[in-house]
DSSP file (Angstrom, degrees, kcal/mol; ACC not computed):
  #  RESIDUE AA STRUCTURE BP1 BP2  ACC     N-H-->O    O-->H-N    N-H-->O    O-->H-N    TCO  KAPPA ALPHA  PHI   PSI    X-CA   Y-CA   Z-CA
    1    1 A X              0   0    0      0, 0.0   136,-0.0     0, 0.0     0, 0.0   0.000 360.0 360.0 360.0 129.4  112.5   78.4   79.1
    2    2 A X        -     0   0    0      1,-0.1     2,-1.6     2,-0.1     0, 0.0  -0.488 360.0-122.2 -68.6 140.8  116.4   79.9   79.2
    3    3 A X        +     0   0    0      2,-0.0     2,-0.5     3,-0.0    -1,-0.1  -0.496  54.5 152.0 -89.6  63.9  118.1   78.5   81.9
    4    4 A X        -     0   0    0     -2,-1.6    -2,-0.1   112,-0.1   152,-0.0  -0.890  50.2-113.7-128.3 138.3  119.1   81.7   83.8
    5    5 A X        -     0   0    0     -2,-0.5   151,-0.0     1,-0.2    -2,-0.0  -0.077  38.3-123.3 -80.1 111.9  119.7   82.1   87.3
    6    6 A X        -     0   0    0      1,-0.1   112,-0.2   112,-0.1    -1,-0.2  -0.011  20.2-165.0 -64.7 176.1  117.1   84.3   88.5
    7    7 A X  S    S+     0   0    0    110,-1.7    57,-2.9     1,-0.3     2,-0.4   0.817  81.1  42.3 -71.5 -60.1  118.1   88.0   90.5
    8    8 A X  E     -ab  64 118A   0    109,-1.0   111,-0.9    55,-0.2    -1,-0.3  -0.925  63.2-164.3-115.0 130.9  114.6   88.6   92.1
    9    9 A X  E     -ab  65 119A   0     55,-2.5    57,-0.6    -2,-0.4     2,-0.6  -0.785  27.6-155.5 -86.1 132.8  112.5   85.9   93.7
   10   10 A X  E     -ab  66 120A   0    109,-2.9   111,-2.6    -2,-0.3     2,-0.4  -0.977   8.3-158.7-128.7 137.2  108.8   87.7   93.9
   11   11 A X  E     -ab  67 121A   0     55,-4.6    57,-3.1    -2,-0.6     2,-0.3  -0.892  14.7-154.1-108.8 142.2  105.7   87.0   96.3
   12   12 A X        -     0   0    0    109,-1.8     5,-0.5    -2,-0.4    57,-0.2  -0.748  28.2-140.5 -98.8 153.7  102.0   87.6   96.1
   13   13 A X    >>> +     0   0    0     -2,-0.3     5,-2.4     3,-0.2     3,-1.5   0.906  67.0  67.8-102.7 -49.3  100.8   87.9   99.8
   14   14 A X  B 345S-e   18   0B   0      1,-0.2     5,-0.2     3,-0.2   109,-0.2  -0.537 118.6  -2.1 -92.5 136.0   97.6   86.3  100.4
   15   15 A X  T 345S+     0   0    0      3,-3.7   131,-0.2    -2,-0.6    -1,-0.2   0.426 133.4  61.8  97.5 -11.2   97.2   82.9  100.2
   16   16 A X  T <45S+     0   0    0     -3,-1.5   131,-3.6     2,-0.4    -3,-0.2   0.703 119.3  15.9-105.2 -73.7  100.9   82.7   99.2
   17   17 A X  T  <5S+     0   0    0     -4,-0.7    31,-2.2    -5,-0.5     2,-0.3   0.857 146.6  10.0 -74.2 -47.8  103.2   84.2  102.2
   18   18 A X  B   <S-eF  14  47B   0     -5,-2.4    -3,-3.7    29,-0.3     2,-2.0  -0.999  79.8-116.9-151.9 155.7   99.7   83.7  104.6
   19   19 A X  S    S+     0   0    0     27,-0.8     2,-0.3    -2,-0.3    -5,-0.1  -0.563  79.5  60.8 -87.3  85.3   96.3   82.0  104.2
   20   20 A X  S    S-     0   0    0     -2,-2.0     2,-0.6    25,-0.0    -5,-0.3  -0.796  84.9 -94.0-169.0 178.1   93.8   84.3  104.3
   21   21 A X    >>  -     0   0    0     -2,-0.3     3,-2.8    -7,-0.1     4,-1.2  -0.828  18.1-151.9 -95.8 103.3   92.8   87.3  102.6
   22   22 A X  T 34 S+     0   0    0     -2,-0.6    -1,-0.1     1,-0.3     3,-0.0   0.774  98.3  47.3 -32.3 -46.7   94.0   90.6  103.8
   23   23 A X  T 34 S+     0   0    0      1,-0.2    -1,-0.3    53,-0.0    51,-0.0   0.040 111.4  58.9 -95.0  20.0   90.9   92.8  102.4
   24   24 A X  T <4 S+     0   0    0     -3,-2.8    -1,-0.2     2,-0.1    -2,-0.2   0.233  85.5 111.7-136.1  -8.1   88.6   90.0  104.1
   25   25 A X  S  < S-     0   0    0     -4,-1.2     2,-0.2    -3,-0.0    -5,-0.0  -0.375  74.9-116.3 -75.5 157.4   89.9   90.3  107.9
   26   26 A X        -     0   0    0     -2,-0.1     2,-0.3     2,-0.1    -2,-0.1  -0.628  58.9-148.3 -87.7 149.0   88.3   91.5  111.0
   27   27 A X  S    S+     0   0    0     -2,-0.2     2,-0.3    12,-0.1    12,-0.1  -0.959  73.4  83.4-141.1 119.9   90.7   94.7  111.8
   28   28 A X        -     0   0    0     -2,-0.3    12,-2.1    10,-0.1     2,-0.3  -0.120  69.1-157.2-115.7 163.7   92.1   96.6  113.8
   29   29 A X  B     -G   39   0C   0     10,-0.3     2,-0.2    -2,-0.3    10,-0.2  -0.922  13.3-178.7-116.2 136.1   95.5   93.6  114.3
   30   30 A X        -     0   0    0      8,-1.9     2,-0.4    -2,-0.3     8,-0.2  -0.705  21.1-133.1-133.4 172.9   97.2   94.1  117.5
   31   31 A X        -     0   0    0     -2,-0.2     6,-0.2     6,-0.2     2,-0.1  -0.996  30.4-141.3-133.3 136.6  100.3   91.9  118.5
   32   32 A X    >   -     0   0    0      4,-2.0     3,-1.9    -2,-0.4     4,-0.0  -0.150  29.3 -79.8 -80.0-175.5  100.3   90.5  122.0
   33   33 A X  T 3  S+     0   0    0      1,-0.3    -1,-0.0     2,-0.1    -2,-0.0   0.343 130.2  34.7 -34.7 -32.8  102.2   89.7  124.7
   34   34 A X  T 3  S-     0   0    0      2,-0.1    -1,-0.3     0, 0.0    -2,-0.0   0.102 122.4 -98.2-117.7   1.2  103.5   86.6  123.3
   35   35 A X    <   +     0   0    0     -3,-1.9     2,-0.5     1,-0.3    -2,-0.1   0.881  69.5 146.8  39.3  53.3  103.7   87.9  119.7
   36   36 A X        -     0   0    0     10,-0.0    -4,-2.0     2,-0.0     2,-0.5  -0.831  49.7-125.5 -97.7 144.4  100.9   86.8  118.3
   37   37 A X  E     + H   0  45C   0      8,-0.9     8,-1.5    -2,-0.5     2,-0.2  -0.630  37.3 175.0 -97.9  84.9   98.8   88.6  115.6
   38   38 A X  E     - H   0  44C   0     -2,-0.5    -8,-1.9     6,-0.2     2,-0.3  -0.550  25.5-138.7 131.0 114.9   95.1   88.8  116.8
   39   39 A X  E >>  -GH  29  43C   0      4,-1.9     3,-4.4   -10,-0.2     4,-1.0  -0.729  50.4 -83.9 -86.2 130.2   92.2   90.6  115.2
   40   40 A X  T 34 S+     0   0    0    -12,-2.1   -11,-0.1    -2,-0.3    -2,-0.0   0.476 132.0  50.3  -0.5 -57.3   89.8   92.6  117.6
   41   41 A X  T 34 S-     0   0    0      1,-0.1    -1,-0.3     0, 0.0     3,-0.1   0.727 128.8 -93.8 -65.8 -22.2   87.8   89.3  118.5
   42   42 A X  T <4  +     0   0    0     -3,-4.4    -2,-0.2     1,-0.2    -1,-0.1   0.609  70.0 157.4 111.9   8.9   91.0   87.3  119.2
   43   43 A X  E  <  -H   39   0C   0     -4,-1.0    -4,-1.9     1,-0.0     2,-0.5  -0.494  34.3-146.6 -44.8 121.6   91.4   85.7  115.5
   44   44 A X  E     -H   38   0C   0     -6,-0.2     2,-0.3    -3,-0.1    -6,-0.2  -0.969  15.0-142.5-114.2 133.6   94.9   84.9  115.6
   45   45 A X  E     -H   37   0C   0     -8,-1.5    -8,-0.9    -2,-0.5     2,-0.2  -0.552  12.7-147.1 -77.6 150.7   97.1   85.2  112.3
   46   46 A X        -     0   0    0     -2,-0.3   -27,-0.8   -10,-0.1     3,-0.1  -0.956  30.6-143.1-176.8 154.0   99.3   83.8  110.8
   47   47 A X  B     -F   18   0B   0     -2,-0.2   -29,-0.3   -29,-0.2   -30,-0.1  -0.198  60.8 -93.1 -63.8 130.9  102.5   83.3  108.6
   48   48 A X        -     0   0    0    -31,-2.2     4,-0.3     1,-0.1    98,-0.1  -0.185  47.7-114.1 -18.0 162.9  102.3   79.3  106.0
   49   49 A X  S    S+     0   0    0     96,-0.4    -1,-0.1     1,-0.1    99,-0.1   0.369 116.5  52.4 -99.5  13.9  104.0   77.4  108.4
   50   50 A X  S  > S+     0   0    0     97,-0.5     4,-2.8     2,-0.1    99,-0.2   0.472  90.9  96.9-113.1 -26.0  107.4   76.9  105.7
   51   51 A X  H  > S+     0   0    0      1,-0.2     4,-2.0    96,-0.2     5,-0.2   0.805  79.2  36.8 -24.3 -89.4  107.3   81.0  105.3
   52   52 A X  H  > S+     0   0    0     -4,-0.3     4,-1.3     2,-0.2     5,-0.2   0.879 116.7  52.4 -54.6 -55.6  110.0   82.5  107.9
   53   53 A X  H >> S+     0   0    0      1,-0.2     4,-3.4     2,-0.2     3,-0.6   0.997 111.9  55.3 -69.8 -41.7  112.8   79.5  107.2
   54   54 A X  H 3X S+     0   0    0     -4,-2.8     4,-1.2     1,-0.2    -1,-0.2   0.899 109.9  39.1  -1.4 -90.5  112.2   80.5  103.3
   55   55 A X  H 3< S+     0   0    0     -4,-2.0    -1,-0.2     1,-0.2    -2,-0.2   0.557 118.0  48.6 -79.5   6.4  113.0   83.9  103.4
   56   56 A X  H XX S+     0   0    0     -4,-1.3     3,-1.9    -3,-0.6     4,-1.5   0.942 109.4  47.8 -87.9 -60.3  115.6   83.5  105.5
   57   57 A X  H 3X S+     0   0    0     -4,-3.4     4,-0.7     1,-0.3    -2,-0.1   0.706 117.1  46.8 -53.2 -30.8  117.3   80.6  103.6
   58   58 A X  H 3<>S+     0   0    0     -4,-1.2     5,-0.7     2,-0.2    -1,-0.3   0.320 111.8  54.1 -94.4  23.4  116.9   82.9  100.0
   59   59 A X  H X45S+     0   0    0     -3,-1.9     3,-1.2     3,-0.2    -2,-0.2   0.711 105.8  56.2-101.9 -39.7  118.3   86.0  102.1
   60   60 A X  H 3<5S+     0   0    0     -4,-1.5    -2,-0.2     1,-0.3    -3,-0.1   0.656 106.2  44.1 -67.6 -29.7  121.0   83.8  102.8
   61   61 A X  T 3<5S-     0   0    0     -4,-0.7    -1,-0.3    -5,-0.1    -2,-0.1  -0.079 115.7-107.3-117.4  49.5  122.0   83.1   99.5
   62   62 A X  T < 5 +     0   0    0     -3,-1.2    -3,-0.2     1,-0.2     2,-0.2   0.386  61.5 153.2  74.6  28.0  121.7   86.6   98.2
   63   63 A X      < -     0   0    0     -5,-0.7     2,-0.4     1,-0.1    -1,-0.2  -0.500  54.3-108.3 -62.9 136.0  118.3   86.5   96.0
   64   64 A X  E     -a    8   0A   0    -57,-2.9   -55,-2.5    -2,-0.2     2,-0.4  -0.591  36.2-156.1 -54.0 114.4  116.3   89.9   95.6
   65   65 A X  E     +a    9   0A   0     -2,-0.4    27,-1.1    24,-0.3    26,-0.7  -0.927  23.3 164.0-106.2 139.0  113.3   89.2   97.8
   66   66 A X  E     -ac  10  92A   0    -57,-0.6   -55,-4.6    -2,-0.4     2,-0.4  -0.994  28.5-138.2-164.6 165.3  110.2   91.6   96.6
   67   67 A X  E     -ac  11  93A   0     25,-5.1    27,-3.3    -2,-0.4     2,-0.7  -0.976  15.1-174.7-119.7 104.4  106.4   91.4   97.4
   68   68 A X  E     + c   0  94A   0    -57,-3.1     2,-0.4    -2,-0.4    27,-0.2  -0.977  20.3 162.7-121.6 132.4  103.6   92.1   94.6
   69   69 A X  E     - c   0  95A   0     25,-3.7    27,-1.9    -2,-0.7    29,-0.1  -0.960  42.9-152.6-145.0 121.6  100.3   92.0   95.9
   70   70 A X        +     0   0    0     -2,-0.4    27,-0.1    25,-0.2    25,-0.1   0.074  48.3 139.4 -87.2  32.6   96.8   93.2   94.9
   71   71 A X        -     0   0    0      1,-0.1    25,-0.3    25,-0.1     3,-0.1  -0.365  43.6-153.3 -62.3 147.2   95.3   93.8   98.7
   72   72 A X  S    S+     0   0    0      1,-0.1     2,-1.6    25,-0.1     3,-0.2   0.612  77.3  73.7-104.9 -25.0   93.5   96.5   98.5
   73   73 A X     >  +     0   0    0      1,-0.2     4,-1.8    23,-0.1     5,-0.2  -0.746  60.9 171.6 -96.2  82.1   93.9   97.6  102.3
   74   74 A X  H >>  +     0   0    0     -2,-1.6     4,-3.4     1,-0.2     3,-1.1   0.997  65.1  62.5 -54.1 -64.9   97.2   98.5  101.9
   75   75 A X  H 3> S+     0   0    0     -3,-0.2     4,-1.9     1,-0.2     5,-0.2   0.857 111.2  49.5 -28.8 -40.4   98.1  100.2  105.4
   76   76 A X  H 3> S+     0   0    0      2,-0.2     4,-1.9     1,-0.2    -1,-0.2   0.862 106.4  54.4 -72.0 -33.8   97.2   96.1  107.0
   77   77 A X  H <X S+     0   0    0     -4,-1.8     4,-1.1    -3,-1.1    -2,-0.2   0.861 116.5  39.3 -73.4 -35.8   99.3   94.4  104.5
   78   78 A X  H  X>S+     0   0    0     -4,-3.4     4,-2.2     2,-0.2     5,-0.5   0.937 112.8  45.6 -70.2 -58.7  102.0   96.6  105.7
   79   79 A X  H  X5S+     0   0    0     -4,-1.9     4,-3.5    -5,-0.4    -2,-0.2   0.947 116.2  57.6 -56.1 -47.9  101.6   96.9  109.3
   80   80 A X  H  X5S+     0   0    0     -4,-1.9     4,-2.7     2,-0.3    -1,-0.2   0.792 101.8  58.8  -9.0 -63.0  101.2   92.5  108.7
   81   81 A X  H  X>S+     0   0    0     -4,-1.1     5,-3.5    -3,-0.4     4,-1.0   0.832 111.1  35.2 -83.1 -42.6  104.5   92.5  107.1
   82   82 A X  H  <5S+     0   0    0     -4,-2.2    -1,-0.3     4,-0.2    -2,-0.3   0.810 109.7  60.7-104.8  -3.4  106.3   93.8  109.9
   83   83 A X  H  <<S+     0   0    0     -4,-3.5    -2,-0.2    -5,-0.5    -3,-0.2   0.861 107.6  50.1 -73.0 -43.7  104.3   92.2  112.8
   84   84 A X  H  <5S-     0   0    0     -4,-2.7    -2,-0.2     1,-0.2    -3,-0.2   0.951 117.5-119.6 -53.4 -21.7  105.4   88.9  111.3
   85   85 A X  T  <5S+     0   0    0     -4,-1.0    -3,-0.2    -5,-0.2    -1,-0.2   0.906  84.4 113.8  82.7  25.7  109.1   90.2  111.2
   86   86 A X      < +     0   0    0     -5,-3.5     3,-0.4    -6,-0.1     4,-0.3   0.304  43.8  84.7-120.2  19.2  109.1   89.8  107.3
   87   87 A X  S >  S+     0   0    0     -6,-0.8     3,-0.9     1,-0.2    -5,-0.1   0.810  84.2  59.8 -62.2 -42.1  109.5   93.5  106.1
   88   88 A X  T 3  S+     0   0    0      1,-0.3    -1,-0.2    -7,-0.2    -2,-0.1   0.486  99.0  62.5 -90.2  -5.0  113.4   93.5  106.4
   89   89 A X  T 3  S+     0   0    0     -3,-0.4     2,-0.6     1,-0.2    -1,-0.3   0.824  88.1  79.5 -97.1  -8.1  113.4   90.6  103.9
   90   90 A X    <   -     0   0    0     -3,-0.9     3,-0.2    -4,-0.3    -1,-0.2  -0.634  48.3-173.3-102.0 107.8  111.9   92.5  100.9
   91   91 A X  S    S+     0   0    0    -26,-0.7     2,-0.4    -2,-0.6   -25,-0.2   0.890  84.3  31.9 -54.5 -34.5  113.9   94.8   98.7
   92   92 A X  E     -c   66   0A   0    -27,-1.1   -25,-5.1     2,-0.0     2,-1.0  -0.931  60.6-171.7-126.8 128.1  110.7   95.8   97.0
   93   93 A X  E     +c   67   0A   0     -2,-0.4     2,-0.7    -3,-0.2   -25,-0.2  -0.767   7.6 176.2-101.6 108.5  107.7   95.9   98.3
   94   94 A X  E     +c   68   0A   0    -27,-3.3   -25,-3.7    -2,-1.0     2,-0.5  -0.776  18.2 155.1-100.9  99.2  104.5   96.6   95.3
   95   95 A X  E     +c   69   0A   0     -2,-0.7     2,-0.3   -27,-0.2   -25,-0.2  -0.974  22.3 113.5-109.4 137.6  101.2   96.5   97.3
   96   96 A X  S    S-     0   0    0    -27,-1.9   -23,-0.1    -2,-0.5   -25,-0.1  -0.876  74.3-104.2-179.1 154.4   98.4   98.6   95.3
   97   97 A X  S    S+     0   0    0     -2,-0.3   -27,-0.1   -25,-0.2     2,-0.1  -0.043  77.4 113.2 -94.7  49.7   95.3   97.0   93.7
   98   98 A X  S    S-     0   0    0      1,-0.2    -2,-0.1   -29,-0.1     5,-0.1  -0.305  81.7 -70.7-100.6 168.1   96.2   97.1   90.1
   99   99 A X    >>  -     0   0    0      1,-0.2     4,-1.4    -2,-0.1     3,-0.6  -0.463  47.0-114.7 -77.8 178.2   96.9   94.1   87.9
  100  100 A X  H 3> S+     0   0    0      1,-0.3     4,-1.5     2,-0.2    -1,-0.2   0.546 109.3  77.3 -96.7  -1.9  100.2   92.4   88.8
  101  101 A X  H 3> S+     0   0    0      2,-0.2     4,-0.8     1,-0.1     5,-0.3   0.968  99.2  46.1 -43.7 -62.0  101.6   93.6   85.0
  102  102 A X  H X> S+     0   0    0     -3,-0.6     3,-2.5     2,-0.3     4,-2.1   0.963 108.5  51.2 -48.8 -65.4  102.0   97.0   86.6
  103  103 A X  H 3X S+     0   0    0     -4,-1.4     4,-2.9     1,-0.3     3,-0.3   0.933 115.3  47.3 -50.5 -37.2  103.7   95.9   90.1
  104  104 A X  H 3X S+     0   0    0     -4,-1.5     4,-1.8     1,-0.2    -1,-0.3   0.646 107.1  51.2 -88.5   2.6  106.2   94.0   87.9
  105  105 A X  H <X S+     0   0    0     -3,-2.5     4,-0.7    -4,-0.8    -1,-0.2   0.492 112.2  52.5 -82.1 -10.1  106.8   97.0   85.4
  106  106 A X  H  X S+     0   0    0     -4,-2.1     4,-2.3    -5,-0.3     5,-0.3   0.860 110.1  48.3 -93.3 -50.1  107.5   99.1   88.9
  107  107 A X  H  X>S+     0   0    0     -4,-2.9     4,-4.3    -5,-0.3     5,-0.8   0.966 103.6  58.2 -70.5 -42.0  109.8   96.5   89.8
  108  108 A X  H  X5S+     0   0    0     -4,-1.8     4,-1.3     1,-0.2     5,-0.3   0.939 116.9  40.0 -28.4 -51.4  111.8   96.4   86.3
  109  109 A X  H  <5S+     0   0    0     -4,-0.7    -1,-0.2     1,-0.2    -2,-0.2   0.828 109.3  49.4 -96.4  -9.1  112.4   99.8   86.8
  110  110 A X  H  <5S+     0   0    0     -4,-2.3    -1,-0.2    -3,-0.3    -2,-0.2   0.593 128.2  26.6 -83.3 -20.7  113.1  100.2   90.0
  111  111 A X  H  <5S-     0   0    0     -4,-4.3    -3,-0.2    -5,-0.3    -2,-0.2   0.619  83.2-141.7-112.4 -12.6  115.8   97.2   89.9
  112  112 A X     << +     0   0    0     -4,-1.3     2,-0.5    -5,-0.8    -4,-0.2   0.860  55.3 146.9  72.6  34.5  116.6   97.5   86.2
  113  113 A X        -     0   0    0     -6,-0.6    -1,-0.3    -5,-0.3    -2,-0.2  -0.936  55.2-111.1 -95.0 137.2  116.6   93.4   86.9
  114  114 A X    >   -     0   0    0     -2,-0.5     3,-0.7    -3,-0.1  -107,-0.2  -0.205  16.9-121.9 -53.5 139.2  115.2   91.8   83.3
  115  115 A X  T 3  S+     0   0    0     19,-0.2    22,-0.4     1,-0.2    -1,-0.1   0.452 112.6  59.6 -66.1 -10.2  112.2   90.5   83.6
  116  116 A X  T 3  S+     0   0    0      1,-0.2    -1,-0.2    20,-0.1  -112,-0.1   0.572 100.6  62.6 -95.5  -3.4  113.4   86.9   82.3
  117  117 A X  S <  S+     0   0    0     -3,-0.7  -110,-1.7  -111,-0.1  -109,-1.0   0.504  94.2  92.5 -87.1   6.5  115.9   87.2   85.4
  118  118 A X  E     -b    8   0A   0   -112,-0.2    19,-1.8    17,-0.2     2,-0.4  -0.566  56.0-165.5-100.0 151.2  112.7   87.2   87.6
  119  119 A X  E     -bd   9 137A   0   -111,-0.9  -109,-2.9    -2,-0.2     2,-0.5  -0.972  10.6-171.3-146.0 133.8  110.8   84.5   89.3
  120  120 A X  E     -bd  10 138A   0     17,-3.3    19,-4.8    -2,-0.4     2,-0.6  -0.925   9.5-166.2-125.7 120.8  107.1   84.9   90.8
  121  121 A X  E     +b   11   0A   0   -111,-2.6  -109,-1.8    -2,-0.5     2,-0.3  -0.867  22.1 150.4-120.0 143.4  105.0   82.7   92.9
  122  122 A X        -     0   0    0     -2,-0.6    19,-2.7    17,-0.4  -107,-0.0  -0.910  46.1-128.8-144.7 161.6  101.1   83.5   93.4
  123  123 A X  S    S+     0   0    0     -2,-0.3     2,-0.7    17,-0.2    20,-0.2   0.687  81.4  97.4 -98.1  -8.2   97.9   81.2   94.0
  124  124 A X    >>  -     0   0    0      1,-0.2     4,-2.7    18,-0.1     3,-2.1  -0.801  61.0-158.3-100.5 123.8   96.1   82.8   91.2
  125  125 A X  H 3> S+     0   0    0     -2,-0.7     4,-0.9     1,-0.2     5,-0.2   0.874  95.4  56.8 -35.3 -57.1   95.9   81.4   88.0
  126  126 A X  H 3> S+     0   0    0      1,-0.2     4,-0.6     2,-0.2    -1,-0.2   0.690 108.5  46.5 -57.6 -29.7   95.1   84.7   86.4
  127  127 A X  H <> S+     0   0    0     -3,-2.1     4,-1.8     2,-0.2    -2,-0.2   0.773 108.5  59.3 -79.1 -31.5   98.4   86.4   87.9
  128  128 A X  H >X S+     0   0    0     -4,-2.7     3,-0.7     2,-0.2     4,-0.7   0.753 113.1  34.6 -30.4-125.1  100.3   83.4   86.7
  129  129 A X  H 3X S+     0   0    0     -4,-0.9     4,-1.2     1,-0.3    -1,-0.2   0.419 123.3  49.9  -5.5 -46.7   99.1   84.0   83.0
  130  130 A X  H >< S+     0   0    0     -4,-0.6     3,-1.3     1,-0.2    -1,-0.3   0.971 113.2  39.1 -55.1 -83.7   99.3   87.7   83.5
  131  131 A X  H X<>S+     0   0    0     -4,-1.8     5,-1.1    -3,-0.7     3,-0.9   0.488 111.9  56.0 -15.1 -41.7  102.4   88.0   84.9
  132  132 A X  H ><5S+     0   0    0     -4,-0.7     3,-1.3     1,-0.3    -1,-0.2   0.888  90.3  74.9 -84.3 -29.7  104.4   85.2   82.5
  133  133 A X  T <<5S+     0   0    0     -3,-1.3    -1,-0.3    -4,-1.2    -2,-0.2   0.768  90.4  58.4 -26.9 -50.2  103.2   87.1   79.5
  134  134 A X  T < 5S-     0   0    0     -3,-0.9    -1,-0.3    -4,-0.2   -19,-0.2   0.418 127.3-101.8 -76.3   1.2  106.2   89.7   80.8
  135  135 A X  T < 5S+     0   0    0     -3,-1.3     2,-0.3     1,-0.2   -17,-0.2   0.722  76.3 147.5  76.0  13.7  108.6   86.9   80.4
  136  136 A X      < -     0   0    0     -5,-1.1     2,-0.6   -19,-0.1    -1,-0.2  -0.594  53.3-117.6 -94.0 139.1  108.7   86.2   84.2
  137  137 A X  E     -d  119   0A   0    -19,-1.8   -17,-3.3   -22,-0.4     2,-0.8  -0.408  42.8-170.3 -82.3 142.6  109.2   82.8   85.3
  138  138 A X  E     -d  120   0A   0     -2,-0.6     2,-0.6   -19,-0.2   -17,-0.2  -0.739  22.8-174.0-131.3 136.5  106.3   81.9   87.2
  139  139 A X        -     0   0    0    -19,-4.8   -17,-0.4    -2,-0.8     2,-0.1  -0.759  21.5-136.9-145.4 128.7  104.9   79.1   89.5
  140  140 A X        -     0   0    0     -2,-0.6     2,-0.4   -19,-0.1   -17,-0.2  -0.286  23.6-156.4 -80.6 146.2  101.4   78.7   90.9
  141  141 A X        -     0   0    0    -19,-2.7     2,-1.0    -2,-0.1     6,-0.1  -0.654  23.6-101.8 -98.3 160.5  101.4   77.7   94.7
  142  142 A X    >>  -     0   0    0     -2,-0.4     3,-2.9     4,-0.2     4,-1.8  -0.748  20.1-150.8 -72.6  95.5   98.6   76.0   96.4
  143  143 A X  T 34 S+     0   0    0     -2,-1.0    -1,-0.2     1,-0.3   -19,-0.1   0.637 100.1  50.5 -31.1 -66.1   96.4   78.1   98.6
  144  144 A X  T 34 S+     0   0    0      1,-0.2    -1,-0.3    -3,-0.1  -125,-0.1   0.651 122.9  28.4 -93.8 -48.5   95.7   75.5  100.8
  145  145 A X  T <4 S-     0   0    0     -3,-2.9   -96,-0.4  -130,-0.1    -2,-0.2   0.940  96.2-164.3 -91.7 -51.7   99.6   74.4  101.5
  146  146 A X     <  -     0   0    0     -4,-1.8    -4,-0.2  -131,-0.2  -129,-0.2  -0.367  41.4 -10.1  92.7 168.3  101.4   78.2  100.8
  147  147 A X        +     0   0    0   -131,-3.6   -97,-0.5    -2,-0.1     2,-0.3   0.158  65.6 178.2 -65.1 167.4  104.5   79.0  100.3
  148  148 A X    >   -     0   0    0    -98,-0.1     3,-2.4     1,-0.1     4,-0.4  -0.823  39.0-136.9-170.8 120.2  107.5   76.4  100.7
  149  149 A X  T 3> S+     0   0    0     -2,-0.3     4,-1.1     1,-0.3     3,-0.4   0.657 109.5  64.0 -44.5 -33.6  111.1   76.3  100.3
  150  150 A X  T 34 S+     0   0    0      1,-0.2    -1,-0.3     2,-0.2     4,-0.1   0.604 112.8  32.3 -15.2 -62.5  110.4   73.0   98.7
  151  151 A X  T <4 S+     0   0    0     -3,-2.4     4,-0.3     2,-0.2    -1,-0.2   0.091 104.9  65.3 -79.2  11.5  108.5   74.7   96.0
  152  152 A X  T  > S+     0   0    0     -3,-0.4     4,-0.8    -4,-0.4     3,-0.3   0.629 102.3  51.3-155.6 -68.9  110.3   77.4   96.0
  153  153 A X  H  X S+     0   0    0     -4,-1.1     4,-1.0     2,-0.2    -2,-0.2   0.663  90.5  87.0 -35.4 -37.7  113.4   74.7   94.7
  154  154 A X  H  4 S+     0   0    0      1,-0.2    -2,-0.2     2,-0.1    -1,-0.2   0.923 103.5  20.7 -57.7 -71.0  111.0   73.5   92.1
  155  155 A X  H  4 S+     0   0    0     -4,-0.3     3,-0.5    -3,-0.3    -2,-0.2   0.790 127.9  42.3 -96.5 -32.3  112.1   76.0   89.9
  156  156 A X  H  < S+     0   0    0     -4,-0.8     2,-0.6     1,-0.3    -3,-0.2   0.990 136.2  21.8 -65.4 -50.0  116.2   77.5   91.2
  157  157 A X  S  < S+     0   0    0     -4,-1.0    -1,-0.3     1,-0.1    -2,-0.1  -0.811  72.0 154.8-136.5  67.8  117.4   73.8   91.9
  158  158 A X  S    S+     0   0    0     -2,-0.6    -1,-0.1    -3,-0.5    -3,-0.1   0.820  77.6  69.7 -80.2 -10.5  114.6   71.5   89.4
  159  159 A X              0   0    0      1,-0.3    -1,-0.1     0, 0.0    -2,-0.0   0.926 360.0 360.0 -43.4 -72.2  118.2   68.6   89.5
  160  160 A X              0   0    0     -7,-0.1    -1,-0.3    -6,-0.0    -2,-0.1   0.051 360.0 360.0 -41.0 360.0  116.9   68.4   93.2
């Protein structure tokens, strides 16, 4: 693997950024009183708990933040993004249901950043493999834990 310091940091969203499946939720999402995100029945959502200090901490040191995601309910993944208050961190956002080859050929051209300057994390194996194929550095997260700045380090900072 070339040791170069990626441009764009990339996210898949469920299971990655938050544990549950977009295209599998009770909907309409409202945000309450308290900000919480809460599905018709009173489901409340929510962000991994490592999420918010994350993007904040790569915003802070000037990484390309960008979102590829195969939800199929787009309109939820968006309206999601900005009840959580995480919209403003992603220069590109690819939500569509296509394979994740595509979102990252949309992002090549839309940042002209090389795909070996790129780094993607997803909980699926299958976008892994896809995805690395392009020459994108790639690292699968744990559904179960989500994202983490920690991991997140595994690959800018592996001294650490």
């Amino acid at each position: 693997m070339e040791n170069v310091k990626p441009k764009m940091i990339v996210f898949d969203l469920d299971l990655t950024i938050w544990p549950f499946h977009v295209d599998q939720c009770m909907k309409p999402f409202q945000l309450d009183c308290l900000k919480k995100v809460k599905d018709v029945y009173g489901n409340e959502y929510s962000l991994f708990p490592e999420v918010l200090d994350a993007l904040f901490k790569l915003s802070k040191e000037n990484y390309i933040l960008a979102v590829a995601s195969r939800i199929e309910d787009i309109t939820t993944a968006y309206l999601l993004l900005n009840f959580f208050n995480i919209a403003h961190y992603f220069t590109y956002i690819e939500i569509y249901p296509y394979n994740k080859s595509v979102h990252f050929k949309w992002l090549n051209l839309k940042s002209c950043i090389p795909y070996n300057q790129m780094v993607f994390y997803d909980d699926d194996v299958r976008n892994i493999r896809c995805v690395s194929k392009l020459g994108v550095h790639t690292l699968l997260v744990q559904s179960n834990i989500g994202l983490s700045y920690k991991l997140i380090q595994t690959f800018l900072n592996p001294d650490k």
